[in-house]
C-alpha positions as CSV (number, residue, x, y, z in Angstrom):
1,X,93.5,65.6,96.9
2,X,90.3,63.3,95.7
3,X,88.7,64.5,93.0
4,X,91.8,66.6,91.3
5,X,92.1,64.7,87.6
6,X,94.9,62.4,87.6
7,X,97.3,64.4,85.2
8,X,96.7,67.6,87.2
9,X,97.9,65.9,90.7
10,X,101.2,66.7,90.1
11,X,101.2,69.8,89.3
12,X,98.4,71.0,92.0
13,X,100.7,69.8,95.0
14,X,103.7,71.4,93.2
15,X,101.3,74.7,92.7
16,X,100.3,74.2,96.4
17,X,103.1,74.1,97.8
18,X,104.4,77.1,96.0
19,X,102.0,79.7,96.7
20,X,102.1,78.5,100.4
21,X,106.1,79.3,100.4
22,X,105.1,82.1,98.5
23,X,102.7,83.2,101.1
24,X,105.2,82.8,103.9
25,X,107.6,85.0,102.3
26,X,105.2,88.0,101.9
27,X,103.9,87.5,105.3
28,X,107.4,88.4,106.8
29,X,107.0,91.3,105.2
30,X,103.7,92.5,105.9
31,X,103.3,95.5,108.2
32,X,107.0,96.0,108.0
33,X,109.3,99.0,107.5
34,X,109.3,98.0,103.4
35,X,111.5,99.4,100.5
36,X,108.9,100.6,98.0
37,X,109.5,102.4,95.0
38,X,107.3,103.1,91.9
39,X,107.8,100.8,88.2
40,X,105.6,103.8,86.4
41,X,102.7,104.9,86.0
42,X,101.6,105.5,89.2
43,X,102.2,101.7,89.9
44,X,104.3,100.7,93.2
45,X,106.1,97.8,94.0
46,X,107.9,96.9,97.0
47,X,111.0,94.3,98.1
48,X,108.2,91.9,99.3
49,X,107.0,91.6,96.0
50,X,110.3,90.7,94.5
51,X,111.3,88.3,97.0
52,X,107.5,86.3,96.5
53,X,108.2,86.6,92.5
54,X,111.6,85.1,93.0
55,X,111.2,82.4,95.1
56,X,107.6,81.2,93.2
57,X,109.4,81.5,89.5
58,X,112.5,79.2,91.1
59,X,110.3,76.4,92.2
60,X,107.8,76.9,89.7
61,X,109.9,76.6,86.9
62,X,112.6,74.7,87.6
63,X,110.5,71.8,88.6
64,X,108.2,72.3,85.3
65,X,111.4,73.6,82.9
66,X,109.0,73.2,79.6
67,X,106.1,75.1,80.8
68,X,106.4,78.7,80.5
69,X,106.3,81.9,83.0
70,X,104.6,85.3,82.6
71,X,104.4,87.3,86.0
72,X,103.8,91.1,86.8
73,X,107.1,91.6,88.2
74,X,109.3,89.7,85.7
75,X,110.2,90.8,82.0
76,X,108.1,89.4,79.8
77,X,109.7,86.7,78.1
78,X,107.8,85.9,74.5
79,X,109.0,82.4,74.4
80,X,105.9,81.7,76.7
81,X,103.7,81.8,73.8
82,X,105.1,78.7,72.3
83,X,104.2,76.8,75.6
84,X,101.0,75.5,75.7
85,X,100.8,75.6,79.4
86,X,102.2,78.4,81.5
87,X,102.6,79.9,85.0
88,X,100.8,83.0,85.7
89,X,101.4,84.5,88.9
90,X,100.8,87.8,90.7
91,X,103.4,87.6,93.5
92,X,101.1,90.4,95.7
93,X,97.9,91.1,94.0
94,X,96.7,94.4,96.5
95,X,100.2,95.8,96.6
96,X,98.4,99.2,97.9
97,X,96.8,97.6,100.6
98,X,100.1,95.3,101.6
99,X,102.0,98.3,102.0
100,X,99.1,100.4,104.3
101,X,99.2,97.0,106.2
102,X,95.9,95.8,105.7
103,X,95.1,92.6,105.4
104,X,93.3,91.9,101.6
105,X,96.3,91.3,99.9
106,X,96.7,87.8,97.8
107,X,99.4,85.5,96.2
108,X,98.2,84.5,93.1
109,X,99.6,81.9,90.5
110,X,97.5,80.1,87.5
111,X,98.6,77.3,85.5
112,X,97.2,77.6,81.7
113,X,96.8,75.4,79.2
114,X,96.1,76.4,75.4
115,X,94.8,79.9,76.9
116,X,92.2,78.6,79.4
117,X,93.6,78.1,83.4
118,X,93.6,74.4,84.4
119,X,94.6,74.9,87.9
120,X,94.3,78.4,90.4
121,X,95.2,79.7,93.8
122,X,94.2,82.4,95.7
123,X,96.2,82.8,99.2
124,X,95.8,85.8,101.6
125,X,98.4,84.9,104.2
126,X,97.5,87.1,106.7
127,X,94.0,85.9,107.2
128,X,95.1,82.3,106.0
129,X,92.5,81.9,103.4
130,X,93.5,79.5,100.8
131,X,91.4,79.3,97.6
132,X,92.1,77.1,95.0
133,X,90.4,75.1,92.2
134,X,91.5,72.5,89.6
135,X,89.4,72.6,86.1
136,X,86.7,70.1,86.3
137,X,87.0,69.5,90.2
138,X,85.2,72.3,92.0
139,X,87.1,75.1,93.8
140,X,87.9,74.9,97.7
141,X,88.5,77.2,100.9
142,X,91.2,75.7,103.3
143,X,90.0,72.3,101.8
144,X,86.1,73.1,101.6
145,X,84.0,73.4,98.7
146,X,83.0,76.8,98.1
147,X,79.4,78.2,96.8
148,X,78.4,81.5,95.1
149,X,75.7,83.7,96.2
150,X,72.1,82.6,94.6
151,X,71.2,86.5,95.3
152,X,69.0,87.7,91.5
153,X,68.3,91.3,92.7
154,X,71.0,94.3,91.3
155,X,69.6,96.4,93.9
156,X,70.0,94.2,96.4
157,X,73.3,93.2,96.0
158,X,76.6,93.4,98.3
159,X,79.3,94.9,95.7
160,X,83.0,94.7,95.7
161,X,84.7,97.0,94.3
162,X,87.6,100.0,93.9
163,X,86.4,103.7,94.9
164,X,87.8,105.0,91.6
165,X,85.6,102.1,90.0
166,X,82.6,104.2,89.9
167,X,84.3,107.0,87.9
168,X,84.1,104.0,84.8
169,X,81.0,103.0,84.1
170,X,77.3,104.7,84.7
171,X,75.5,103.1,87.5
172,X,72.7,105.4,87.5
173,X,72.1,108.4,90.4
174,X,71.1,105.8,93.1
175,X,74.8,104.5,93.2
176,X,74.7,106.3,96.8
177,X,72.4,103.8,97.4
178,X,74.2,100.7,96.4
179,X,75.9,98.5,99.3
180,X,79.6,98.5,98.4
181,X,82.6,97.3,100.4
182,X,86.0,98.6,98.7
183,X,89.2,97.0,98.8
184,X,92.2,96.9,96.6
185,X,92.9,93.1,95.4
186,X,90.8,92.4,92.3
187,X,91.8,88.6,93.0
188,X,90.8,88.5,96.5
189,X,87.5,90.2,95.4
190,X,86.6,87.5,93.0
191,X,87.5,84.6,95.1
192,X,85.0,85.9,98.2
193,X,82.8,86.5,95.2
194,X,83.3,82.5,94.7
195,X,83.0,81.4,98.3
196,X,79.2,83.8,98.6
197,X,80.3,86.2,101.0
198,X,79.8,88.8,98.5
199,X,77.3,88.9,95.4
200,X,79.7,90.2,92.8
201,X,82.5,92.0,92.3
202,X,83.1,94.8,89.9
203,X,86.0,96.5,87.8
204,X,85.6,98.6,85.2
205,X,89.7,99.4,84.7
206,X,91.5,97.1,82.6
207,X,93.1,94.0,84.1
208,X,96.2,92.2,83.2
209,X,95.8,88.5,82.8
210,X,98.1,87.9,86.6
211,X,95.5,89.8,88.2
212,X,92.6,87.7,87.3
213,X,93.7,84.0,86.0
214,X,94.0,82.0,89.1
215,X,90.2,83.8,90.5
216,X,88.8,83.3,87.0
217,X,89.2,79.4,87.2
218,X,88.1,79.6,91.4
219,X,85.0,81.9,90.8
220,X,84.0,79.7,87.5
221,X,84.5,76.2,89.5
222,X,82.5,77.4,91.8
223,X,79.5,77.7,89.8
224,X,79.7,81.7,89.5
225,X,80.4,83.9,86.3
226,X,83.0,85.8,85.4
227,X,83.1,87.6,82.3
228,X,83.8,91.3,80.8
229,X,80.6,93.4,80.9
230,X,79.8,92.6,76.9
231,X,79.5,88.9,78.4
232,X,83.2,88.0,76.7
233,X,85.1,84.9,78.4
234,X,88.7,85.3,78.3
235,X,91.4,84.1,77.5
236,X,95.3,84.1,78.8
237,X,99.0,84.2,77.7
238,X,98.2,86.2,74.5
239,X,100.4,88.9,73.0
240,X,98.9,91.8,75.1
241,X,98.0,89.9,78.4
242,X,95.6,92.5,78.5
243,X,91.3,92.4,80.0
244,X,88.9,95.4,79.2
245,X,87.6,94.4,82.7
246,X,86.0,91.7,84.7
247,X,83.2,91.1,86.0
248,X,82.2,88.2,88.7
249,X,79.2,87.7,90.6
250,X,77.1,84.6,91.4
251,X,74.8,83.2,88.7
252,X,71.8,84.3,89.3
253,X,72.6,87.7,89.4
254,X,75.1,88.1,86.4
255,X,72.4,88.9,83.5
256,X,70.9,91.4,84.9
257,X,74.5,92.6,86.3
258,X,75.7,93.1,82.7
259,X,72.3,94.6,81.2
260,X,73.3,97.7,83.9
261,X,77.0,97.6,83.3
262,X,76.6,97.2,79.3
């Protein structure tokens, strides 16, 4: 694809590819009669999940054998943190919503290098959106570029964002007033978030680095923002894979996002 750097090419039509096969898979399970059980904690997984993990850790890794692999639904494996670059996937980011059978659920696979993603995609299957970006090389839509929102106004924002979001952080007694579409997939917020059909997209609840990777290089290739609300970057395949929370919006409005959310 023009513009991709030369030693990425390789390894975006490889990453591609995968989350497309990846896509396919969970697709054939959507709105199906799914095993589901829960890993703990109140968190569900389901055989969908499992099957999308499987086949993108197979193609991923045996075709890149000295990168390493850290993914929500396979055991952490600590060797990754003597790879500089390494897969990070979310087979279904939105598992809730995958298994009500709505559509705003997302495969999600980064590839980072020395903590900082290099490559992203972003696919929701079932509404065939494609987002991906490739570090220095803008982020794309089903092969368009993709703008942020130029909206400055906190009050006249469109937020995305989880219900229980609200309970985290102290947006003041006109939160009734705020305009706020919910939905489940942190990664599919953020990438709409990247492509302006939303302002910004907030959550307070900590974030694991699968969840966010892929949409932190999309929303930041874009020309939008996405920090933590003390205005912290981050940074992947650490110890704890662990993010106090995230939060993306276009650039205009991020400032004054994080003086209310501070």
């Amino acid at each position: 694809m023009p513009g991709i750097p030369a030693d990425l090419r390789d390894d975006h039509s490889l990453l591609l590819d995968a989350v497309r096969r990846g896509g396919a898979v969970a697709l054939d399970y959507f709105d199906t009669d799914l095993k589901t059980w829960d890993k703990g904690n109140d968190h569900p997984v389901t055989e969908a999940d499992i099957a999308v993990d499987t086949l993108l850790k197979q193609r991923l890794t045996e075709a890149r054998p000295d990168y390493g692999w850290l993914s929500e639904e396979t055991a952490d494996d600590p060797s990754r943190m003597d790879r500089r670059r390494v897969w990070i996937a979310d087979p279904i980011d939105g598992t809730r919503a995958f298994m009500r059978g709505v559509p705003e659920f997302t495969v999600c696979v980064a590839l980072v290098e020395d903590g900082k993603p290099i490559l992203g995609a972003v696919f929701n299957p079932a509404k065939d959106e494609f987002f991906e970006a490739a570090l220095g090389s803008g982020a794309r839509l089903n092969g368009r570029r993709i703008t942020p929102s130029l909206v400055a106004d906190t009050g006249e924002a469109h937020y995305l964002t989880a219900k229980r979001n609200m309970e985290y952080f102290n947006w003041p007694k006109h939160a009734d007033d705020m305009l706020c579409t919910w939905m489940n997939s942190i990664a599919y917020r953020m990438v709409l978030v990247a492509a302006g059909r939303f302002d910004a997209a907030i959550s307070m609840a900590g974030k694991h680095d699968w969840d966010i990777a892929a949409a932190d290089l999309i929303l930041t290739e874009a020309g939008a923002c996405c920090t933590t609300n003390t205005n912290e970057g981050f940074v992947y395949n650490q110890k704890r894979p662990r993010h106090r929370n995230v939060i993306a919006s276009g650039p205009n409005l991020h400032d004054d996002l994080l003086d209310v959310l501070s």
